[in-house]
C-alpha positions in Angstrom: 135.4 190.1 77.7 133.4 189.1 74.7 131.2 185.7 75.7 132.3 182.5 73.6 130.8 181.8 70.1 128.0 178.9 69.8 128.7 176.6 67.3 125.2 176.2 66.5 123.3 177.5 69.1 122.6 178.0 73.0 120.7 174.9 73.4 121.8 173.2 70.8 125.2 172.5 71.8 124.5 170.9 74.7 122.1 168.6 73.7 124.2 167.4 70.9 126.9 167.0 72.9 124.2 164.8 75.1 123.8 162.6 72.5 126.6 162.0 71.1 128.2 160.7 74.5 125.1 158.7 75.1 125.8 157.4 71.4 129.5 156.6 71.7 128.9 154.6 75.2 126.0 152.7 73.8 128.4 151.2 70.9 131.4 151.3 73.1 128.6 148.8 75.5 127.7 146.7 72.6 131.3 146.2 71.1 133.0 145.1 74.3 130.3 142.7 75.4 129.3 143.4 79.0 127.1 140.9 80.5 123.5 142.0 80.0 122.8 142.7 83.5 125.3 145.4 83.9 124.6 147.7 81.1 123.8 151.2 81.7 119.7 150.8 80.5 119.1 147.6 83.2 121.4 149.3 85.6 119.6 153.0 85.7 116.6 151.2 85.3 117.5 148.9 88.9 118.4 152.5 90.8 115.4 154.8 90.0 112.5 152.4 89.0 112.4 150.5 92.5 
C-alpha cells in the first residue's frame, strides 16, 4: 500500500495544522467573551506554572 501524500511536507503539516487550531480557538475565545479568568492562556498558565 502506497503511504499517503504530504500536502506540503512531513513536519509541516502538522505544525500548521497546530496553529491553525490554536488560531481559530483564540478568536473563537475573544468573539464569545469568556470571563478573563477562564481562558485557555490563564488557565494552562494556573495548571503547569504552580
Amino acid at each position: 500500500m502506497k503511504p499517503a501524500p504530504y500536502l506540503i511536507g512531513r513536519i509541516a503539516d502538522p505544525t500548521i495544522a497546530l496553529i491553525f487550531g490554536i488560531s481559530s480557538y483564540y478568536l473563537y475565545e475573544r468573539n464569545t467573551g469568556r470571563p478573563e479568568n477562564y481562558k485557555l492562556n490563564n488557565l494552562l498558565r494556573e495548571k503547569y506554572l504552580k
